[in-house]
N, C-alpha and C positions, 0 to 999 in steps of 0.2 A: 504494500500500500504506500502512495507517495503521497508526500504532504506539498498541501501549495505553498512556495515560500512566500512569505511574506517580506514586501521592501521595509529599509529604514525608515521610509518618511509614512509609513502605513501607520507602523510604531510609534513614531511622532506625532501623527494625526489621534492618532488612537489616546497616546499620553495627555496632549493638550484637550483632549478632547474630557480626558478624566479630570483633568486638572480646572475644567468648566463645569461640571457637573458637581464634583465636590465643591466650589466655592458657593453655586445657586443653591445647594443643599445645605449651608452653613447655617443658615436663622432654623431650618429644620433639624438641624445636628442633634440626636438620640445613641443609643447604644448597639441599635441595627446598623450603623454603619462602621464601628468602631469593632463589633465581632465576624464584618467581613473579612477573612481571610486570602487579602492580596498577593499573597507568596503561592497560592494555591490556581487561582484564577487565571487566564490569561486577560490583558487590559479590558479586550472588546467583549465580554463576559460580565466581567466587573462593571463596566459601562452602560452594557444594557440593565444591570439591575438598580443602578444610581440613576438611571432614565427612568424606570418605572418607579421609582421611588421618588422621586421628583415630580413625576404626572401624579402619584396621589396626594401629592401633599399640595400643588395648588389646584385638582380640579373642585369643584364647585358641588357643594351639596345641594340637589335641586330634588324635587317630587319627581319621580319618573316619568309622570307624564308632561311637564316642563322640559322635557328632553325635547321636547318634539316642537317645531312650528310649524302654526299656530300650537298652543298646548294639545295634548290629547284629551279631546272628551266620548264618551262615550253614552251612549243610553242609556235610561237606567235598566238594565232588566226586565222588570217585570212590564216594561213597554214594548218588549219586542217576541213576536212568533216564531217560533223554534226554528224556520227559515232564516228568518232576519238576523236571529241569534249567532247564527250556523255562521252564513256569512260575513256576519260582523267580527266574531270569535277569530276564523282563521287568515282574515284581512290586519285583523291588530295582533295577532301572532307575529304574523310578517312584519308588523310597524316595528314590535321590540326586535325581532331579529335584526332588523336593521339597523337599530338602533343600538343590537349586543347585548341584548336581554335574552339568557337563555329557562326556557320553560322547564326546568326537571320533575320528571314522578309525576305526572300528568296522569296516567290512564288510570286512575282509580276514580277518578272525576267524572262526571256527567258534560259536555258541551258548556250547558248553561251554569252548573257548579264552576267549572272552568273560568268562564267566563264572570260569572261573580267574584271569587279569586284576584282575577287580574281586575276586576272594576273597583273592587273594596280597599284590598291589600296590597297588590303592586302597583298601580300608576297612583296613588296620593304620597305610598312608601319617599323618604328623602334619602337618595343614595350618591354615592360619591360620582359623577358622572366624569368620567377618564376616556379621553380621548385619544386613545390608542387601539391601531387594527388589531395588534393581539391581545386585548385585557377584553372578555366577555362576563359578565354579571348573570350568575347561576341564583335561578330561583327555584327553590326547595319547596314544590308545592304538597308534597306527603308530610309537611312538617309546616302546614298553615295555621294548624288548631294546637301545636305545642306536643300533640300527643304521638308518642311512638308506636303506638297499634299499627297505624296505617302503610308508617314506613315497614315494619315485622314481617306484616300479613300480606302485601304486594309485592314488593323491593328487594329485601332482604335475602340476601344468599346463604346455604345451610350454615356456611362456617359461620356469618353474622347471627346468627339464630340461637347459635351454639352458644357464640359468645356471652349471648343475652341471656342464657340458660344460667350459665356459669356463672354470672356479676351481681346474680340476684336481685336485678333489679323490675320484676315483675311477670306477670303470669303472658306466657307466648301464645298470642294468637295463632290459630292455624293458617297456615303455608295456602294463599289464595290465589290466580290468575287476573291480572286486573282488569276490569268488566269493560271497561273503555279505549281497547288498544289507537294507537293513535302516531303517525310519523309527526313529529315536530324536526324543524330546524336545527341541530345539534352543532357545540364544538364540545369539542374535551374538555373534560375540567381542570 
C-alpha cells in the first residue's frame, strides 16, 4: 500500500491553519481541547475536530422549525385527513432531511403519531443549528415519552435485552416487530 506524500507547504497550510482554529477557539478554551492528544493525531485530523468544535460553539440555538425560511408551520393535526396527513408527514420528513434532521425509531408510530411527534416535540424543540455537511441531528423518537418499553420491545437487539436483564433495571417487554415499517432518509450516527 503506498501513501500519498504529502508536500511541505501542505504541512504549512495545515499548521497555520491549526494555529487559526486554536486562536478562534481561545474565548471557548475548556479541557476538550487541552486532552486532545496532538502527538497522536496527524494536523489535518486534529483540525477537522477544532472545526467542528468551533461550529458548535458559535452556531445559534434556534426552535427547529426557525431553521427553515419562512419558519416551518405546520397544521395542526387534528385539521387534517389521513390523506392530507400522509402527504404532509412525508413532505416535512424531507424538509428536516434537508435540513439534517434525522428521524430514528420511527416504525413503532402510526403516520399521524409520527406526525404529532415532529408537530409537538421536534420543530418548537431549540437545538444547536450547525452548519456543516457532515454534523446530522438524530432524533430519538422511541424515547419521546422518557420510557424505555418502547425502545426494548421494537429496537433492541438480544444482547441489549440481555443487558437490560442483567442491570436490573426493570421488567422486559417482549421482543415485538414494529407495526409501522417505514424507509426514512438515513445517515449514520
Amino acid at each position: 500500500m503506498s501513501e500519498v506524500p504529502i508536500s511541505p507547504s501542505d504541512d504549512v497550510d495545515q499548521l497555520l491553519r491549526n494555529a487559526q482554529l486554536r486562536d478562534e477557539l481561545e474565548p471557548f478554551l475548556d479541557d476538550s481541547i487541552s486532552h486532545l492528544n496532538v502527538g497522536e493525531l496527524p494536523t489535518s485530523v486534529e483540525n477537522e475536530y477544532l472545526a467542528s468544535m468551533l461550529a458548535w460553539e458559535r452556531a445559534p440555538v434556534l426552535p427547529i422549525c426557525e431553521w427553515f425560511e419562512p419558519t416551518l408551520v405546520l397544521p395542526r393535526p387534528e385539521t387534517l385527513t389521513e390523506e392530507q396527513l400522509h402527504d404532509t408527514l412525508w413532505d416535512t420528513i424531507q424538509k428536516l432531511y434537508d435540513k439534517r434532521v434525522v428521524l430514528d425509531f420511527t416504525d413503532h408510530l402510526s403516520d399521524r403519531q409520527l406526525y404529532c411527534v415532529i408537530f409537538r416535540d421536534i420543530l418548537p424543540s431549540p437545538e444547536k443549528k450547525i452548519d456543516r455537511s457532515d454534523n446530522y441531528l438524530h432524533w430519538d423518537c422511541a424515547d419521546a415519552g422518557g420510557d424505555p418499553e418502547v425502545w426494548l420491545r421494537y429496537y433492541a437487539s438480544e444482547e441489549d435485552r440481555r443487558g437490560w436483564i442483567e442491570s436490573g433495571e426493570g421488567p422486559l417487554p417482549p421482543s415485538a416487530p414494529p407495526p409501522f415499517p417505514r424507509k426514512l432518509p438515513r445517515r449514520p450516527l
